[in-house]
C-alpha positions as CSV (number, residue, x, y, z in Angstrom):
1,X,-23.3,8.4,-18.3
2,X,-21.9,9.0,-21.7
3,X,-18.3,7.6,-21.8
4,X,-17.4,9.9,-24.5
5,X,-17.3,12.5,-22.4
6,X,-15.0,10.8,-19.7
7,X,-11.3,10.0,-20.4
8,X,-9.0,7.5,-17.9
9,X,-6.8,9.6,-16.3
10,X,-3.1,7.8,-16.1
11,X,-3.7,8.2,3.1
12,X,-1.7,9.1,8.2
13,X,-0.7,5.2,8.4
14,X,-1.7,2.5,10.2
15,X,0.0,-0.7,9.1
16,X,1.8,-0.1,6.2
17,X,4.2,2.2,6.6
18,X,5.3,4.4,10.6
19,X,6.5,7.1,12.1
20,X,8.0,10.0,10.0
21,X,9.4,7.1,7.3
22,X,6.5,8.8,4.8
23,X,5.2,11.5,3.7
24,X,7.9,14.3,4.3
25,X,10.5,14.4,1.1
26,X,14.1,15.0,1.6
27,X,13.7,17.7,-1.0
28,X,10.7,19.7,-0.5
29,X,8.5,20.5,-3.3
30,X,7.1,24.3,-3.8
31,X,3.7,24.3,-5.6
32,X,2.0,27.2,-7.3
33,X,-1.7,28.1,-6.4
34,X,-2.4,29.1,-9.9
35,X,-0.9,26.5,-12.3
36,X,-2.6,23.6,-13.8
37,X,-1.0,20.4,-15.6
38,X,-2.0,21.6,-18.8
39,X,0.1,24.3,-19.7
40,X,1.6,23.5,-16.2
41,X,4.2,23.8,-13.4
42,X,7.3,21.3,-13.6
43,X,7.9,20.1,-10.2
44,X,11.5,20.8,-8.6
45,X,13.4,17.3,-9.0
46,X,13.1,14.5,-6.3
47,X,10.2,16.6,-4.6
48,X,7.5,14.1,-4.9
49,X,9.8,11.4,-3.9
50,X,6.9,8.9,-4.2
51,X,5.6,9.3,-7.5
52,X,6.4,6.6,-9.8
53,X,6.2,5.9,-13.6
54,X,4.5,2.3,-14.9
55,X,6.3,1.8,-18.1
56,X,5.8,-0.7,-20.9
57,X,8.8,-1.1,-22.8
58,X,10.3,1.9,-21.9
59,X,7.3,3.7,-22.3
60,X,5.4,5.8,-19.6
61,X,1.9,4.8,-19.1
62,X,0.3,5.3,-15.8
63,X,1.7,7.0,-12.7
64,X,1.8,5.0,-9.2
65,X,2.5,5.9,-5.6
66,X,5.4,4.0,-3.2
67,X,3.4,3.6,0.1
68,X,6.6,1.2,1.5
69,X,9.5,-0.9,0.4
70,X,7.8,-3.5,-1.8
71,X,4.3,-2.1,-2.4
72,X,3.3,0.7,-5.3
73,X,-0.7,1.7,-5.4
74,X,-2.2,2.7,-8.9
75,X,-5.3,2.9,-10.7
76,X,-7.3,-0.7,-11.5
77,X,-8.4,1.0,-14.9
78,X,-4.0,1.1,-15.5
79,X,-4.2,-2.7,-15.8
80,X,-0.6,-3.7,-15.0
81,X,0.6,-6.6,-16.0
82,X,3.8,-8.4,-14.2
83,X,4.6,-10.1,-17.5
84,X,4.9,-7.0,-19.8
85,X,5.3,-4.1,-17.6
86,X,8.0,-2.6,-15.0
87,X,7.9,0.4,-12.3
88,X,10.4,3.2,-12.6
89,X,11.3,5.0,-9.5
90,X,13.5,8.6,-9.1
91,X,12.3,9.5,-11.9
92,X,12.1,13.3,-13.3
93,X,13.0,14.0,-16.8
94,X,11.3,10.6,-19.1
95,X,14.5,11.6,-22.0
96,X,17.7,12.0,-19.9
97,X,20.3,9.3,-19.3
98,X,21.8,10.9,-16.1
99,X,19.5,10.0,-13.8
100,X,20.0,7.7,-11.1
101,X,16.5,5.5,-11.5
102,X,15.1,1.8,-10.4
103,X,13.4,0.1,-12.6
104,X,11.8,-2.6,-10.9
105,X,9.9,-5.5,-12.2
106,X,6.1,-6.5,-11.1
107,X,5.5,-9.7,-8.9
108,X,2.1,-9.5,-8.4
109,X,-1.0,-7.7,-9.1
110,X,-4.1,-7.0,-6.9
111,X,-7.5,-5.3,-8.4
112,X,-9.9,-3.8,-5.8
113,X,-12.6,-6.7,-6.2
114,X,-15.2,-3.9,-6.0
115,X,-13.6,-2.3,-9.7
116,X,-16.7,-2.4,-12.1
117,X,-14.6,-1.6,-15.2
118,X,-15.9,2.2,-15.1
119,X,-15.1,4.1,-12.2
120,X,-16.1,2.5,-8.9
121,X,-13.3,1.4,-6.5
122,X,-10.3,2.5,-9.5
123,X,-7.7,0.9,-6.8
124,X,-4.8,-1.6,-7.8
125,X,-1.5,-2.7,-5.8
126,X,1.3,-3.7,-7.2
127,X,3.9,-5.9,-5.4
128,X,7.4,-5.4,-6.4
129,X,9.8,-8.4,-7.5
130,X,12.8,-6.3,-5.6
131,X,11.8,-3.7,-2.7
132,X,12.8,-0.3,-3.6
133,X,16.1,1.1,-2.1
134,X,15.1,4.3,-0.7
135,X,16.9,7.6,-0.9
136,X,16.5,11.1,-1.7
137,X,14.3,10.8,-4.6
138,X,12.4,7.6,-3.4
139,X,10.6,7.2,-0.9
140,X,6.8,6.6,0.4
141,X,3.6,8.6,0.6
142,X,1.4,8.1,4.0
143,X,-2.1,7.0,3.3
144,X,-5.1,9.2,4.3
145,X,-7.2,7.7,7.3
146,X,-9.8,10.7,7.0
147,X,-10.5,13.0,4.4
148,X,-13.6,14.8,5.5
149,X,-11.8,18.3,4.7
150,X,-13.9,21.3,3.6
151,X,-14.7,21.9,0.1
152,X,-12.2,24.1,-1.5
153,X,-8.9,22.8,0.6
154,X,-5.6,22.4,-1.7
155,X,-5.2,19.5,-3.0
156,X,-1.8,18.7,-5.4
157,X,-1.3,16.4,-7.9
158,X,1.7,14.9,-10.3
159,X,2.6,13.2,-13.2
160,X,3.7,13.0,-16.4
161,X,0.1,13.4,-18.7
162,X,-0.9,15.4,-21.1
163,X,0.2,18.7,-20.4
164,X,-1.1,20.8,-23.9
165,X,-4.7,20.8,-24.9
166,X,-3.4,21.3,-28.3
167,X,-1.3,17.9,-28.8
168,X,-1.6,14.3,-26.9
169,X,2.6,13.9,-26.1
170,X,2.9,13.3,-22.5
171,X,4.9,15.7,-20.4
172,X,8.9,15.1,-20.5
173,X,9.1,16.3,-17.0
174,X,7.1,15.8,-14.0
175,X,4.6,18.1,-13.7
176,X,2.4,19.2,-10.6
177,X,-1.1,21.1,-9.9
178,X,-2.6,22.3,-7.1
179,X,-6.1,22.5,-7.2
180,X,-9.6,22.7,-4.9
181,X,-11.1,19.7,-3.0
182,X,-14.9,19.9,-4.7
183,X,-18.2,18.7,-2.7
184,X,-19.3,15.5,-3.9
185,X,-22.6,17.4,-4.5
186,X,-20.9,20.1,-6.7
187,X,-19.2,16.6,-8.8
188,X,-22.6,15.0,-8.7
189,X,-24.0,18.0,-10.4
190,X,-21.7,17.7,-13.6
191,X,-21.1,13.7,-13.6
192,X,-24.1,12.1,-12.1
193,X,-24.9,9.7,-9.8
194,X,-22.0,7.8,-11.7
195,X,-20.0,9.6,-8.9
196,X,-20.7,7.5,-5.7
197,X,-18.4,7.2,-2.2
198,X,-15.6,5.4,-3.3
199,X,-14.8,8.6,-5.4
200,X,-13.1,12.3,-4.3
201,X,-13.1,15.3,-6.9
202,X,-10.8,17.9,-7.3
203,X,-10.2,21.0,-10.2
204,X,-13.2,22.6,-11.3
205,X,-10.9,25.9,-10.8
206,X,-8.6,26.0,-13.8
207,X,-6.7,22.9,-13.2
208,X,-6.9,19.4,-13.8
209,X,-5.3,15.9,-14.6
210,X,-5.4,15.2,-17.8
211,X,-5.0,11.8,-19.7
212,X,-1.4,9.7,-19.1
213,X,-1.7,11.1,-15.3
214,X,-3.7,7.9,-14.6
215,X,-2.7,5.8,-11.2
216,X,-0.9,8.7,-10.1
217,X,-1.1,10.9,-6.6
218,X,-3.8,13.5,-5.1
219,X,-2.1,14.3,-2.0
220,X,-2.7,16.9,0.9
221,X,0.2,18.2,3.2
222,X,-1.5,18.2,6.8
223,X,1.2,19.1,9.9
224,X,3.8,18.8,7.5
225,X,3.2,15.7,6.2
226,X,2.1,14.4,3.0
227,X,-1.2,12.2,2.9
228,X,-2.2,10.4,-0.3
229,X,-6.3,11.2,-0.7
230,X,-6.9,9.8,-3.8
231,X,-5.5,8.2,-7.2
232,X,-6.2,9.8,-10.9
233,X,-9.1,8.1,-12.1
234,X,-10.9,9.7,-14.7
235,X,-12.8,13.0,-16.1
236,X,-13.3,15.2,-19.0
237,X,-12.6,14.0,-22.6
238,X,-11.0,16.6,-23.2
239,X,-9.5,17.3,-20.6
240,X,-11.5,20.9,-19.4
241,X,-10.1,22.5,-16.8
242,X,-13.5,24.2,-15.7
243,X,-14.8,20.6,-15.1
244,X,-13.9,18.2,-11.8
245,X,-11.2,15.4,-12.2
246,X,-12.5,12.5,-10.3
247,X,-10.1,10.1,-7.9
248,X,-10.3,6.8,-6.3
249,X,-11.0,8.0,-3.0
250,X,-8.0,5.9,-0.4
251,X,-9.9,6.0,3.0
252,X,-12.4,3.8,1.0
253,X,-10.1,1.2,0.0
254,X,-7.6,1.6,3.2
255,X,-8.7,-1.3,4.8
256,X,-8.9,-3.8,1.6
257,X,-5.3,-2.0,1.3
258,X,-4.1,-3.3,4.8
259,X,-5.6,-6.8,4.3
260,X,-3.9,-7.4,0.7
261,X,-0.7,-6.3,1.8
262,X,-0.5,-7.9,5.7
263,X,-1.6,-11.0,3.1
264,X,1.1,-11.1,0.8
């Protein structure tokens, strides 16, 4: 495949997290079928209570996912680094001063030992120095133990990318799109066999991630509770909204998840 043409984008429970402690946010979020991260949808405050900004100096580069106390799950291609790098959590608006955030040093880093460097197993967890004090606007995601949903179901993602075709500034607030699950034939037919079963696709439909949404959430909301599916890994250079985004798919990394985390 032509890297060129691909840009790095920055699941119930068994385990990690149980009963009703993830997946259902003290403020509920209200999504839009029709609105896309670029040229998107800003998400109602606190509603994605899991979402998370990596930050380097201050400065948002990847999204992450809380999936408990002391854990946050990104994308390998992110490349967080303990030394350098912090997690943010509560966060909304990346310029105002009155919100009530944790920034939170990382401990340790753990790469999916199947990540090739391009695409294959995009999976990295991040173990916090402090565990996160939940509350309204923080708090964890479930992880997906199936995701053998039809083609077409509504998928929704977050996070603070690119959110104008015409300039590369990432988004000031949290943004969110819902968009189509798409057959891993249908993804095959515009990316190749580079797509493979460690990977889920979504968009296609006028929506899509775009680059700076990297490590973040694609979620689905099944009996009122929201399952993380996948992590924004990468897709169109340029960020076309008629073309699949392409995620790390979670059921395929849930039980490397469990191990790493029952480990450490």
């Amino acid at each position: 495949m032509n890297m060129n043409f691909l840009w790095a984008l920055g699941l119930a429970y068994i385990g990690i997290v149980y009963g009703q402690d993830c997946g259902v946010p003290a403020i509920p979020p209200v999504v839009s079928n029709l609105q896309r991260i670029i040229n998107g949808e800003e998400a109602i405050p606190g509603s994605w209570p899991w979402q998370v900004s990596l930050q380097y100096y201050g400065s948002h580069y990847c999204g992450g996912s809380i999936i408990n106390e002391n854990w946050v799950i990104t994308a390998a291609h992110c490349d967080p680094r303990p030394d350098l790098e912090f997690v943010v959590i509560g966060e909304h608006d990346r310029i105002s001063n009155e919100e009530q955030l944790q920034t939170i040093a990382m401990a340790k880093v753990f790469i999916h030992p199947d990540w090739n460097g391009i695409g294959t197993t995009d999976v990295a967890l991040v173990k916090l120095a402090s565990p996160i004090q939940f509350n309204q606007r923080a708090s964890p995601v479930c992880l997906a133990t199936k995701d053998n949903f039809p083609a077409g179901t509504q998928l929704v993602t977050t996070g603070w990318g690119r959110d104008k075709l015409n300039s590369f500034d990432s988004a000031i607030r949290l943004q969110q799109v819902a968009l189509p699950l798409v057959s891993e034939e249908d993804c095959k037919a515009q990316w190749g066999d580079t797509v493979n079963e460690s990977m889920i696709c979504g968009g296609a439909a006028g929506a899509s991630s775009c680059h700076g949404d990297s490590g973040g959430p694609l979620v689905i909301k099944t009996k009122d509770v929201w399952h993380l599916v996948g992590i924004v890994s990468w897709g169109s250079s340029s960020c076309n909204v008629n073309f699949p985004a392409v995620y790390a798919r979670i059921t395929y990394a849930l039980g490397w998840i469990e191990e790493t985390i029952a480990a450490n």
